[in-house]
C-alpha positions, 0 to 999 in steps of 0.5 A, a space after each residue: 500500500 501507498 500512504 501519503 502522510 501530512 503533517 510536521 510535527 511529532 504526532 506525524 513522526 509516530 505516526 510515520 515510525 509505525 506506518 513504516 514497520 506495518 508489513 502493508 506499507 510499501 511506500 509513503 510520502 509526507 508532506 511538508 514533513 521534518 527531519 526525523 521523518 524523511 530519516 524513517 525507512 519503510 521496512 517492507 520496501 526498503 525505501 526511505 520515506 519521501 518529504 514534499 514541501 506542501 503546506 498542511 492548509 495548503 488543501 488545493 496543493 494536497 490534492 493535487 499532490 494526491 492527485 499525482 501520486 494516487 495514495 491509497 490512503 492518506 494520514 491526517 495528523 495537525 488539527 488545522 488540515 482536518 478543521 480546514 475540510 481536507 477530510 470531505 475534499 479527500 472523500 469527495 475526490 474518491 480519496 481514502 483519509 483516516 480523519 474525522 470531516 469538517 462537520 465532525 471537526 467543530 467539536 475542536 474548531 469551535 470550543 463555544 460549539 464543543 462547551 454547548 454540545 456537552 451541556 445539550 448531552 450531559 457530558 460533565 463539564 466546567 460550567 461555562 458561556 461564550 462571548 463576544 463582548 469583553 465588559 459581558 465578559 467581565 462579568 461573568 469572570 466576576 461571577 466566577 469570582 475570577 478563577 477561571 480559564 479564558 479560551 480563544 473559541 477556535 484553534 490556537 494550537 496549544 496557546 489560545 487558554 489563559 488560566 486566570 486566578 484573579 481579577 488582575 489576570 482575566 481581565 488582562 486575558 479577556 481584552 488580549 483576545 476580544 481588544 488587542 486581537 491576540 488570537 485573531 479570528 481564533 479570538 473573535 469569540 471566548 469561552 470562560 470557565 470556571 476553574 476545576 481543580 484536580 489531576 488531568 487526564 488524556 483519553 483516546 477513542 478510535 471511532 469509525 462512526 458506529 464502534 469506538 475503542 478505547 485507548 489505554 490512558 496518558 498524562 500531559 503537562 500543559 504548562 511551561 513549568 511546574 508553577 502555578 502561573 505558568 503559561 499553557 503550551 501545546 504540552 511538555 510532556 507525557 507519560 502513559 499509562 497512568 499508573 494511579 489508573 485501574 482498568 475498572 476505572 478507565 472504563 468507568 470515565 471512558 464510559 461516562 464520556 462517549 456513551 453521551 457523546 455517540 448519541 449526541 453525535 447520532 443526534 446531530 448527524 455526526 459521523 466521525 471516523 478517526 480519533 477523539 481526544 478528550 481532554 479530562 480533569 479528575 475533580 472531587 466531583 468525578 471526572 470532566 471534560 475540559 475540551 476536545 481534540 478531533 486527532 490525537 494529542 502530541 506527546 501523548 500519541 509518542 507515548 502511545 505508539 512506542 507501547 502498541 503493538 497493533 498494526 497502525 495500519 491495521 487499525 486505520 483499515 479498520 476505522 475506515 471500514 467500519 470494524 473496529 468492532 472486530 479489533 482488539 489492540 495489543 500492547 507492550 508491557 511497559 511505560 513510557 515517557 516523553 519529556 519535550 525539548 522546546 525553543 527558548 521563548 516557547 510558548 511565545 516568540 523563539 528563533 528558528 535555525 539553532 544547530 542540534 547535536 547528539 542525536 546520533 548518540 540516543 539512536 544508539 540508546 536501547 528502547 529510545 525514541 526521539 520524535 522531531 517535532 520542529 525540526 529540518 536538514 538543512 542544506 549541509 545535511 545537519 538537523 536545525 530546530 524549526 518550531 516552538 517545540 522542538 523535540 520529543 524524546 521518548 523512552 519505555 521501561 517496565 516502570 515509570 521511574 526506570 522509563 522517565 530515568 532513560 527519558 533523562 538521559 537521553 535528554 542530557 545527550 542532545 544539545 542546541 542553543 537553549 536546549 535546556 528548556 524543557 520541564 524536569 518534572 515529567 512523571 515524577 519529581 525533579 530528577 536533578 536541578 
């Protein structure tokens, strides 16, 4: 089979990484793709798996690009393809595309649409309105008495929620977006609400618009540090699963989300095939739903990837024909880690183009994995840092402990200029100062 792949990120690069294994690969390209996946061989073939340079929005590109190459299926990975409608162009021109269509996508294109969906189906959720208007804002944060978390209604990638536990903050957060146009159109409308307390947790279902299959758990770091002010990011690591987590009760939270969400969907002519991503705090109350993702997450996917056993391909034929309820996943033993490496200035401003090394040290490292998630070769061969995030460096142990010590050690392997930015605290406490 022929897979054409899009995306440049981490997520993308797991998902190139196994596509490569999976003995029903012959051959894949990737668009615009990055250093890490244009170095991964497909192993049935023998061939290295080809980068083109098309922009994941670039949707007229894409499908001249499928066009051309007549891909037997292609894999969606950035959120912005899929709200962007690639999947129902795809299918319109007779394409096989393993991500949800644009319809389906609101739920993450739109987090006013996805607050109001949950409120209609009863799924537990933070209380919470959207506006437009910044002075009706202010007074609903003050409602709240202030605690709350201010978010851009469409896709900021990561950016776009301000955790606010004082008037000082929500005030500021509420006229970047709705006044100074922080978001841009992103911004044009805001969700506030109100602040939950508790552990997160990061949930996946595999849905081909009848079945859904759930993926075991992992757990993210949103923010840049361990301090309670700190700003949001698309995440700074992951591990999977959460040991804190019994079987029984995955099944219970999983239950209490999608069984509302299907026929909330069944309801509203919703046919998603590909993956939800609940985003899930465990509060005193029981578990909510913060938001969610209509792909997977990024690192959490790494995590995932690394541990599953199942054919990816295997498992996209499947959602894709709609028998899912045939499968059953297998996983590996182990826990894995990823602490991500990012670009001084990330969330916010950084420079691109700092020279990477030591990457061929940790290739080396047994049960090890470094997915690129901004980076490119230049043109003397070497690998550059090309993104806010730059690196997601991945390791599986028997223990999470065992898994976040190798994770460490190859972190302290690679540098580049301000490499050292990244959380210490992934899994557990502080390994070193």
């Amino acid at each position: 089979m022929k897979v054409l792949g899009i995306g440049a990120d981490g997520r993308g690069h797991a998902y190139a990484r196994m596509l490569a294994q999976s003995p029903l690969v012959t051959q894949i390209i990737w668009t615009p793709g990055n250093a890490g996946i244009g170095s991964e061989v497909v192993q049935k073939s023998g061939l290295p798996v080809w980068c083109f340079n098309v922009g994941v929005e670039d949707i007229d590109g894409l499908l001249a690009l499928a066009e051309y190459e007549r891909p037997d299926v292609t894999v969606v990975s950035p959120e912005n393809s899929i709200i962007a409608g690639i999947a129902d162009r795809f299918e319109a021109r007779g394409f096989r595309i393993w991500a949800p269509n644009q319809k389906a996508a609101r739920l993450e294109g739109s987090k006013a649409f996805a607050q109001k969906f949950m409120e209609r189906y009863g799924i537990a959720c933070p209380k919470g309105n959207f506006f437009t208007n910044p002075f009706i804002a202010f007074g609903y944060a003050d409602a709240l008495n202030w605690n709350c978390a201010v978010k851009a209604d469409g896709p900021c990638y990561g950016k776009g929620v301000t955790v606010c536990r004082d008037e000082i903050k929500a005030r500021w957060a509420i006229c970047e977006a709705l006044i100074k146009r922080k978001f841009g159109k992103a911004g044009d409308t805001i969700v506030i609400q109100e602040l939950l307390e508790g552990n997160e947790l990061s949930l996946h279902f595999l849905c081909d618009g009848k079945t859904t299959l759930c993926l075991q758990s992992s757990v993210d770091y949103k923010k840049e540090s361990d301090h309670k002010d700190a700003r949001n990011t698309g995440s700074m690591g992951a591990y999977s699963p959460d040991p804190s987590l019994s079987d029984e009760e995955l099944a219970s939270i999983a239950s209490g989300i999608i069984n509302p969400w299907t026929k909330g969907c069944e309801s509203e002519g919703i046919n998603f095939k590909g993956i939800l991503f609940p985003g899930v705090m465990r509060t005193a109350e029981g578990p909510k739903v913060l938001e969610f993702g209509v792909r997977g997450g990024s690192p959490e996917m790494e995590t995932h990837l690394v541990r599953l056993e199942t054919d990816l391909m295997e498992i996209i034929l499947a959602t894709l024909e709609q028998r899912l309820d045939r499968l059953s996943l297998v996983w590996k033993p182990v826990v894995s880690v990823c602490v991500v490496m990012a670009s001084p200035g990330y969330p916010g401003a950084y420079e691109p183009g700092k020279l990477i090394t030591g990457l061929s040290i940790v290739e080396k490292m047994p049960n090890v994995k470094v997915f690129h998630m901004g980076t490119k070769r230049g043109d003397d061969g070497r690998v550059y840092t090309d993104g806010g995030r730059v690196l997601g460096v991945t390791a599986w142990a028997d223990t999470l402990q065992n898994a976040r010590v190798r994770a460490y050690d190859a972190v302290r392997e690679i540098t580049f200029e301000g490499g050292q930015y990244f959380r210490k605290d992934i899994g557990g406490p502080p390994l070193w100062d």
